[in-house]
Every structure is written in structure tokens, then in C-alpha cells.
N, C-alpha and C positions, 0 to 999 in steps of 0.2 A: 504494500500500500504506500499510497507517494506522499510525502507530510509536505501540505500544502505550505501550511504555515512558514515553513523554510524557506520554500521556491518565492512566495512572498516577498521574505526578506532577501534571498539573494537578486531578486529583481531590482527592488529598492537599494540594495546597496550600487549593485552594476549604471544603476542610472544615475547614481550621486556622480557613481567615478566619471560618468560619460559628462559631467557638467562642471567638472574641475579645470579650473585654469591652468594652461600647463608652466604658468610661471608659477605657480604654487609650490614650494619646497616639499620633498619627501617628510622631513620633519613633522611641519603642518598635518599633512593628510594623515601619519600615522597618529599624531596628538589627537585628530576630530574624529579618526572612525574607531579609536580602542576603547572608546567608552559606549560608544551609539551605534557599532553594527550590527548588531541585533535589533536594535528599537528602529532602525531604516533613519529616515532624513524628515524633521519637520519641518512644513514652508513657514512655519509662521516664527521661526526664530531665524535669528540674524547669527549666522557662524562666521562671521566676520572675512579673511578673504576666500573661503569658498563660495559665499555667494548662496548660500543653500536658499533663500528667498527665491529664486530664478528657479529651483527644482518643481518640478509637476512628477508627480511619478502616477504612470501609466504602465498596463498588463506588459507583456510583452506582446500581444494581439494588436492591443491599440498603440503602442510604438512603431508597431509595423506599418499599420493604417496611416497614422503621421509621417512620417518618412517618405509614406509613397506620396500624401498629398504636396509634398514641398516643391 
């Protein structure tokens, strides 16, 4: 049986990293995801320069749908 719940979060995590600025220091990204990769990315908090604000997290169904609409 497939533990949604997971697939969830590793969605949510893959699309934080897809919205990372690549001048962002390794340092940074590993300070903001060792405490929140499991709880995914909230848009309503300010993670300072990741930008996590700019995140929308979508299925992987509907990331696909967007992409194609672009």
C-alpha cells in the first residue's frame, strides 16, 4: 500500500527546491529544510531569501497541466 501522506510531502518538498534561487547558499537551504521537511513549505510565512511567499504547491497532475499551459 503507497503512504500517500509521504508522496504529499515529497511533492511539496521537490517544488520548494524547484522555486529556490540558485544564488541561494547550500548553507541557507540546508538551515530552512532540516526543521520543515516534513511539514512541506507554508505560503503565508516569509522564509526570508527563499522567497517561500512565491510557492503555490500543486499535485504533480496539476504541475503538469501548468507547465503545459505556459
Amino acid at each position: 500500500m503507497v503512504d500517500t501522506s509521504e508522496l504529499q510531502r515529497q511533492e511539496k518538498l521537490l517544488l520548494a527546491l524547484d522555486n529556490i534561487p540558485l544564488s541561494t547558499s547550500y548553507a541557507k537551504i540546508e538551515a530552512f529544510f532540516h526543521p520543515t521537511a516534513l511539514r512541506g513549505i507554508l505560503k503565508s510565512v516569509d522564509y526570508g531569501a527563499l522567497k517561500a511567499t512565491e510557492v503555490e504547491i500543486y499535485s504533480v497532475a496539476d504541475r503538469e497541466v501548468v507547465l503545459e499551459e505556459l
